[in-house]
N, C-alpha and C positions, 0 to 999 in steps of 0.2 A: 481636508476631509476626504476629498476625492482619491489623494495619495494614499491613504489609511484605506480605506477600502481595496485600493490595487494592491495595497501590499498583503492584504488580508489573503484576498484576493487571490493570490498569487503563492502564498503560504498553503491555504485550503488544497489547493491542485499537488503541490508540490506532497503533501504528506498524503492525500489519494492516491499517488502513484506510489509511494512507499509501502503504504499499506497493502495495495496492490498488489506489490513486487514478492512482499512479505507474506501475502496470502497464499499466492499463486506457490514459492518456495516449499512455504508448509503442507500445501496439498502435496507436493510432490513428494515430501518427505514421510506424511501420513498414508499416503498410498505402498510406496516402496514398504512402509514397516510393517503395512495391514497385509501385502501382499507378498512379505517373506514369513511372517507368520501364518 
């Protein structure tokens, strides 16, 4: 039980930083197009 939860665990962080990476990307990519338009 305890391993399942660490792995969870450990999945959860791991696609927060994805999505992170992935957000932060798009702002840069929606700023650059709002700010050549």
């Amino acid at each position: 039980m305890l391993a399942i939860h660490a792995v969870i665990g450990r999945a959860i962080i791991i696609i927060a930083v994805i999505l992170q990476s992935l957000y932060a990307r798009l702002q840069v990519v929606l700023h650059h197009y709002v700010g050549a338009g």
